[in-house]
C-alpha positions as CSV (number, residue, x, y, z in Angstrom):
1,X,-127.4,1.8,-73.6
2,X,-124.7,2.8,-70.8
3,X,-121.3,1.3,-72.0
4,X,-119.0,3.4,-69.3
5,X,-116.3,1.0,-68.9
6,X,-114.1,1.1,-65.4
7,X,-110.4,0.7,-64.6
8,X,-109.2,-3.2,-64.4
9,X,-107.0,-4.4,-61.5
10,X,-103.8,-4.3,-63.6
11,X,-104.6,-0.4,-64.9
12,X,-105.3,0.6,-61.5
13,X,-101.7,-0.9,-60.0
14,X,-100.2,0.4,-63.4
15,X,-101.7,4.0,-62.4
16,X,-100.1,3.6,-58.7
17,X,-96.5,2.5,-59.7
18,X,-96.9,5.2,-62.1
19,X,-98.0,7.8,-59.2
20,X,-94.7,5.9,-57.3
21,X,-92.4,6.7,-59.6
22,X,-93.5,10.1,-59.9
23,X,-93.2,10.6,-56.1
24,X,-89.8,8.7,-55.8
25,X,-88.3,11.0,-58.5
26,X,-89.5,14.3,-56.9
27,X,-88.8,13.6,-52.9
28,X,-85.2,14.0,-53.7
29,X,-86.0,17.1,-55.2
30,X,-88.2,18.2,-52.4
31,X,-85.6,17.2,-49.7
32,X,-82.6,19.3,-51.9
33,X,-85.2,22.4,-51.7
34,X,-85.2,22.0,-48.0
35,X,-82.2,21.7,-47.7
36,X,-81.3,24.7,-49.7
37,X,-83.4,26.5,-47.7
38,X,-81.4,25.5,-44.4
39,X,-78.1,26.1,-46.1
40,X,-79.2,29.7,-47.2
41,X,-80.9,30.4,-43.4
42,X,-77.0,28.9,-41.8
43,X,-75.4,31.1,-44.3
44,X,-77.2,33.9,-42.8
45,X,-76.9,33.8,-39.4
46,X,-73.3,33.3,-39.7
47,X,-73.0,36.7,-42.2
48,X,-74.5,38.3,-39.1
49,X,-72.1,36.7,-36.6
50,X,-69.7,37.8,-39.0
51,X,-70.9,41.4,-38.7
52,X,-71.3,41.4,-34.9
53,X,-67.7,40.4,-34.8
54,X,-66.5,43.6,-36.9
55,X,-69.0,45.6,-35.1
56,X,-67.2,44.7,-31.9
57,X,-63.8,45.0,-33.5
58,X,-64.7,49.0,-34.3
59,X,-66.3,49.4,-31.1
60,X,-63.3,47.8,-29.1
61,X,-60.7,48.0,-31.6
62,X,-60.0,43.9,-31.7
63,X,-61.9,41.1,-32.0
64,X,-63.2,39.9,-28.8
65,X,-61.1,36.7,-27.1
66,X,-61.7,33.2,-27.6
67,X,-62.2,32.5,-24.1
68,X,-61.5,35.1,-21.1
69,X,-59.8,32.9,-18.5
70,X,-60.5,33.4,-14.8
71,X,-57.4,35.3,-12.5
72,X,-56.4,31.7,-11.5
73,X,-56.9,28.6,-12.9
74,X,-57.4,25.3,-10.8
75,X,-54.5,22.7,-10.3
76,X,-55.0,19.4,-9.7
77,X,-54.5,19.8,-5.8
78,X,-56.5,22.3,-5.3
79,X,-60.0,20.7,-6.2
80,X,-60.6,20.1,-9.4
81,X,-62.1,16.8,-8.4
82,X,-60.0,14.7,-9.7
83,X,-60.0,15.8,-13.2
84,X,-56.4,16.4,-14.0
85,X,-54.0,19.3,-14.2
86,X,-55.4,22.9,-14.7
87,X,-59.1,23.6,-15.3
88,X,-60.4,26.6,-16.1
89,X,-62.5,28.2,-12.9
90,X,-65.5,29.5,-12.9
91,X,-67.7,30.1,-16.4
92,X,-65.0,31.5,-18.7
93,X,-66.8,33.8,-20.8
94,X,-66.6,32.9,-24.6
95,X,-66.3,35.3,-27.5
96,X,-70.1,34.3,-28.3
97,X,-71.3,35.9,-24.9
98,X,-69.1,39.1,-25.9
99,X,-70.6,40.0,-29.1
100,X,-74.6,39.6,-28.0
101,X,-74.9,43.4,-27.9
102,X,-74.0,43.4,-31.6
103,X,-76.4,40.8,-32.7
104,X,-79.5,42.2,-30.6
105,X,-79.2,40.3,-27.7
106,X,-78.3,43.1,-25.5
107,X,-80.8,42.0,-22.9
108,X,-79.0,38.5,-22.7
109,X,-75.8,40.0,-21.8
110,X,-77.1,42.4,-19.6
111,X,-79.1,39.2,-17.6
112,X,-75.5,37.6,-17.5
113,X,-74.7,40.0,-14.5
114,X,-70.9,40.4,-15.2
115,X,-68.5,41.6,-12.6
116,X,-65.1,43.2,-13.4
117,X,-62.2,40.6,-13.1
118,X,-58.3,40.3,-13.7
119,X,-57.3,38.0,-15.8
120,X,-53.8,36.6,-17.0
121,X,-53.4,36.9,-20.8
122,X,-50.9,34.0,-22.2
123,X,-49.7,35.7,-25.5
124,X,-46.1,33.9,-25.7
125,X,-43.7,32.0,-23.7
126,X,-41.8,34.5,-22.4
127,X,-44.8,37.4,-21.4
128,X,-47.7,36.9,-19.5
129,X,-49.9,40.6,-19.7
130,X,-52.5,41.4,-17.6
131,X,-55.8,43.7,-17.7
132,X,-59.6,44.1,-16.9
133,X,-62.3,42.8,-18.8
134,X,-65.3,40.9,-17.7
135,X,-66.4,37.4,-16.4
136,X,-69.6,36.0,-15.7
137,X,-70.4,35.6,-12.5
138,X,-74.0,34.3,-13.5
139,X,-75.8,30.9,-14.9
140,X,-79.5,31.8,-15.2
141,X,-79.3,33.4,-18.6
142,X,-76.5,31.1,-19.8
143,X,-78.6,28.0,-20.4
144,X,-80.6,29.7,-23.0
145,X,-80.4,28.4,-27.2
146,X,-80.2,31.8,-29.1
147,X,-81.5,30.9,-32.6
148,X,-79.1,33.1,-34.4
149,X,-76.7,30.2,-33.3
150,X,-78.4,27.2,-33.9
151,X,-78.2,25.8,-37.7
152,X,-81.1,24.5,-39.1
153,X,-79.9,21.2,-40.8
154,X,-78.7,20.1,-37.6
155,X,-81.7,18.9,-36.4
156,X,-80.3,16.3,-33.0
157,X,-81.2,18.1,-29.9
158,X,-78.1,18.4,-27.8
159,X,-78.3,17.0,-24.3
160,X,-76.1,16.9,-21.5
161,X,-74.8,20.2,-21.7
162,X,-72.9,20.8,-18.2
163,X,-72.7,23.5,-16.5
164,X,-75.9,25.1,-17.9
165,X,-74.7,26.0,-20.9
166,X,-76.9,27.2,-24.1
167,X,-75.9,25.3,-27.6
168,X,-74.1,26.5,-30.4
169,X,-73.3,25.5,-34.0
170,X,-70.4,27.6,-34.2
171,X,-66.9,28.2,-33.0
172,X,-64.2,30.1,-33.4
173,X,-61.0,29.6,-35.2
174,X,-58.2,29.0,-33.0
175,X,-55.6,28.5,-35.8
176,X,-53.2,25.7,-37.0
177,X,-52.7,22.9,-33.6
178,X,-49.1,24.4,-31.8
179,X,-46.3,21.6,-32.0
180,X,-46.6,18.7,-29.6
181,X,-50.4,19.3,-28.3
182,X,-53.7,17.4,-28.7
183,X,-54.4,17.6,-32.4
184,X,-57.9,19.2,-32.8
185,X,-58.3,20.7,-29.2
186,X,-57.8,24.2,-29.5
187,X,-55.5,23.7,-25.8
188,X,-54.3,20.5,-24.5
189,X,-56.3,19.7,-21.4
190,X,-53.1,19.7,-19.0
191,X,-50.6,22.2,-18.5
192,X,-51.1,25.7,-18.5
193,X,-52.8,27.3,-22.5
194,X,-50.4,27.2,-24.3
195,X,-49.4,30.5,-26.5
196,X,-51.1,30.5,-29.9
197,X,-49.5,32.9,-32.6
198,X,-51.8,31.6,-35.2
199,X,-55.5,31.9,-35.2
200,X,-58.3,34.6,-34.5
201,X,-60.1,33.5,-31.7
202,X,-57.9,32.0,-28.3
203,X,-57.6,32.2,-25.0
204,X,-57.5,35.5,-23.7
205,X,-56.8,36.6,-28.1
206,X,-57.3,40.5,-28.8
207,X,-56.6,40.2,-32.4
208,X,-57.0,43.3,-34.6
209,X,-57.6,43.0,-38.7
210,X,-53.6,44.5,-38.8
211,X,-52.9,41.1,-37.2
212,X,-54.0,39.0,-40.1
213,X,-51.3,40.2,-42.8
214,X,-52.4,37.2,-44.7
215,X,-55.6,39.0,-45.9
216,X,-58.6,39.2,-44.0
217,X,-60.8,37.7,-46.9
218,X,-58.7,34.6,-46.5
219,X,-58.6,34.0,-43.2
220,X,-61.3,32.0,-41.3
221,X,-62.9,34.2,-38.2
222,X,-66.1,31.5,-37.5
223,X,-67.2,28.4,-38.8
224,X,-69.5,25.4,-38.2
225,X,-69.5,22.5,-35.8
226,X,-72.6,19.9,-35.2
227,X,-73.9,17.2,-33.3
228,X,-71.5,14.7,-35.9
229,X,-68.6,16.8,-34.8
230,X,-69.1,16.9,-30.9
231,X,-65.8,17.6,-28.8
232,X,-63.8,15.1,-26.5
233,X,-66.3,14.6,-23.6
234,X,-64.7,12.7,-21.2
235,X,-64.3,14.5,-18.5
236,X,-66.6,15.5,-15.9
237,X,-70.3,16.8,-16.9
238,X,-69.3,16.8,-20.7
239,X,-69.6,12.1,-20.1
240,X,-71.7,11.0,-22.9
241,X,-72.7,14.7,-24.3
242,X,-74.7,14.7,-26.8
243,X,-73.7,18.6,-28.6
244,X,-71.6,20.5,-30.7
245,X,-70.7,23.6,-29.4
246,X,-72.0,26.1,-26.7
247,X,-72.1,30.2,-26.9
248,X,-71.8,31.6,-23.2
249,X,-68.6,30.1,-21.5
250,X,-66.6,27.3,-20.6
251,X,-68.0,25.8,-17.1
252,X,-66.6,25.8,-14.1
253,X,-63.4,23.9,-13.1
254,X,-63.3,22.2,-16.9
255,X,-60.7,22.6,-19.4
256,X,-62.8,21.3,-22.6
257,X,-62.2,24.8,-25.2
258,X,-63.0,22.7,-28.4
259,X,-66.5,23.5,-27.4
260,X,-66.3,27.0,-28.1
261,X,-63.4,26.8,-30.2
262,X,-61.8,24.5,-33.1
263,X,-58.5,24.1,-34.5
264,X,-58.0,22.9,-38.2
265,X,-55.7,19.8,-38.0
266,X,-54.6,17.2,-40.6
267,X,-55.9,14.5,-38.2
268,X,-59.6,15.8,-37.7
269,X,-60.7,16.7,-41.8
270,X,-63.4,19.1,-42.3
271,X,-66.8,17.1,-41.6
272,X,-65.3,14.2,-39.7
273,X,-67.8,12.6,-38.1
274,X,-69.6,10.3,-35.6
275,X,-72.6,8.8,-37.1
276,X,-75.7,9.7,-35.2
277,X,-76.3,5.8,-33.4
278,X,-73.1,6.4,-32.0
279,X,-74.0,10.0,-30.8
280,X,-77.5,8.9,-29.0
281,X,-75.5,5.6,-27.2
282,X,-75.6,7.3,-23.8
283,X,-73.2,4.6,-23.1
284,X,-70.8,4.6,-26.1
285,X,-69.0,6.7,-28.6
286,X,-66.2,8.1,-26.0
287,X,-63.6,10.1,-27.9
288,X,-63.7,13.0,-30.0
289,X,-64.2,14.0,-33.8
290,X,-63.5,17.7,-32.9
291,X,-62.6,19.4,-36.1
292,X,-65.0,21.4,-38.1
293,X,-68.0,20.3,-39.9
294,X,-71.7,20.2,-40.5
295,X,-74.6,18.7,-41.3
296,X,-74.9,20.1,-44.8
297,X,-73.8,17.4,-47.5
298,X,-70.3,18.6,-49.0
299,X,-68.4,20.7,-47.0
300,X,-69.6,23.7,-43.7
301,X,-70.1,27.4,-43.7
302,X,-67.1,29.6,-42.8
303,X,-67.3,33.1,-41.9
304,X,-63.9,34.9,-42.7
305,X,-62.5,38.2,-41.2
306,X,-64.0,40.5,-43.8
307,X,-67.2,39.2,-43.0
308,X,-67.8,37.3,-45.9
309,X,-69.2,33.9,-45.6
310,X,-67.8,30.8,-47.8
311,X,-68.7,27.3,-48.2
312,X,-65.6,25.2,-48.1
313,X,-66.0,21.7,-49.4
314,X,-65.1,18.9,-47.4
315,X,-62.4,17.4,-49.5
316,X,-60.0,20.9,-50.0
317,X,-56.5,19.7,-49.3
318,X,-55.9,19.1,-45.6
319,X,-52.1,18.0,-44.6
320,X,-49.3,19.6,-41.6
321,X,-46.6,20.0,-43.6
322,X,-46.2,21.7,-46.1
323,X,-49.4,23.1,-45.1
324,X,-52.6,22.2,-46.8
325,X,-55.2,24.7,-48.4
326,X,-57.7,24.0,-45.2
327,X,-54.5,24.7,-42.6
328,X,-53.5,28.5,-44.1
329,X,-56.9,29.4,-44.2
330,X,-56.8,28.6,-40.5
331,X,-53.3,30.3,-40.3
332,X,-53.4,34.5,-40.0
333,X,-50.0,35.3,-40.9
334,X,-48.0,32.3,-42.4
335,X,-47.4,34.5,-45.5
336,X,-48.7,31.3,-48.1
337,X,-50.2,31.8,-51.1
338,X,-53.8,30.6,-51.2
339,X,-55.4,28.1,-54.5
340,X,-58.8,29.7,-55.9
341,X,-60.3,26.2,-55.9
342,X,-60.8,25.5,-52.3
């Protein structure tokens, strides 16, 4: 006599909420994993930015500049279409172009076809030095995403790039904002750039580790921007950008630096951000949320000058004055003692 017995309605639905309950409690777990995962691979490929920049600082004896300006830079009546006073001309080159031979890119900054340029070096208000270095002269190669500077968890394509510019996750440390500019543009977008006696990474910089008498382990070199933390893109091609940063150089005839560089200022905390319906409005979300941050919950990776990487949590002490934990870490040489709990 077969007395099998099968499941009843109410075991069966017992057995799926069970099998629900199992998956809601692990997806959590799965998504931390992956997101481990990303964190680690970020972490990475800013320890070998890290390492390109101290390869190019024993190759050239500095760290390479923020942003190598153009010999002139464009006033407002002399076509910069309409955009303001003084734009940079002509692709900039950013310290991210400079270090490609370092991080095996070599064939990428050969394909940028530089040409030997002068170029005026604003180190203080009373000295303006000049020298040779290099400019590109070439947008073919530019428009390229290198992986090595794209971080996984930010996963929003960036759009609207102008001037044919490849994307970037990080930028460089321009220091504590100078008195009476734009707070979290590493410049102010009129005038001429403004001197900068604090940071690693500025406009026409050529910083060396001596520089940084605050320590080198406690001073930030690199860190991480993302689609949340895009620049001010009002003006020109950068309208309704959807990106972070970008690697090669500033484009032509606009004076937008946060894109390649970042100051750390009381009024932009580290990971500030849009949220992402704001970001994919073509047609809203005008402004800028320009400081530092990421896409990994709690705080963004920071390369520092000894090469070391660090993940600084978004809430560390961020104020002007006296200046917070997040500030002297941005600041080479203001001779402050730094907290261990940052």
């Amino acid at each position: 006599m077969n007395n099998r017995r099968g499941f009843t309605l109410i075991e069966l639905l017992v057995v799926i909420a069970i099998i629900g309950v199992m998956v809601g409690l692990l997806l959590p777990a799965v998504q931390a994993a992956r997101e481990s995962g990303r964190r680690s691979a970020c972490s990475s490929k800013l320890k070998q930015i890290g390492l390109a920049m101290l390869s190019h600082h024993d190759a050239r004896k500095a760290f390479p500049p923020g942003i190598v300006l153009s010999s002139e830079l464009v006033a407002a009546a002399n076509g910069d279409g309409g955009l303001g006073d003084w734009r940079f001309r002509g692709g900039s080159p950013a310290w991210g172009a400079m270090i490609l031979p370092f991080i095996e890119q070599s064939e990428v900054y050969d394909k940028l076809a530089f040409t030997e340029a002068t170029w005026a070096r604003f180190s203080d208000s009373s000295k303006t030095f000049k020298t040779t270095t290099i400019v590109s002269s070439s947008s073919a190669v530019s428009a390229r995403p290198l992986p090595i500077y794209s971080c996984p968890s930010d996963t929003l394509k960036q759009t609207g790039l102008a001037g044919n510019m490849g994307p970037s996750n990080y930028v460089g440390n321009y220091g504590v904002p100078p008195a009476g500019t734009w707070n979290g543009l590493a410049g102010q977008r009129t005038g001429q750039p403004l001197p900068n006696t604090h940071g690693v990474l500025y406009h026409g910089s050529s910083i060396r580790t001596k520089d940084i008498t605050d320590g080198t382990s406690k001073t930030f070199l690199v860190g991480e921007v993302s689609t949340q933390q895009r620049g001010y893109n009002g003006d020109g091609g950068f309208m309704n950008m959807q990106g972070a940063g970008i690697w090669p150089a500033l484009p032509n005839q606009l004076k937008v630096d946060d894109y390649v560089l970042r100051q750390c200022d009381a009024g932009h905390p580290l990971n500030s951000q849009f949220s992402d319906d704001v970001i994919t409005n073509a047609n809203g979300g005008i402004g800028d949320c320009d400081g530092f941050g990421s896409r990994h919950p709690g705080g963004a990776h920071f390369v520092m000058c000894d090469g070391a990487v660090r993940f600084i949590n978004e809430n560390i002490q961020s104020q002007t004055s006296p200046l917070g934990t997040y500030q002297r870490l941005s600041h080479r040489a203001d001779g402050l003692a730094i907290p261990g709990d940052y």
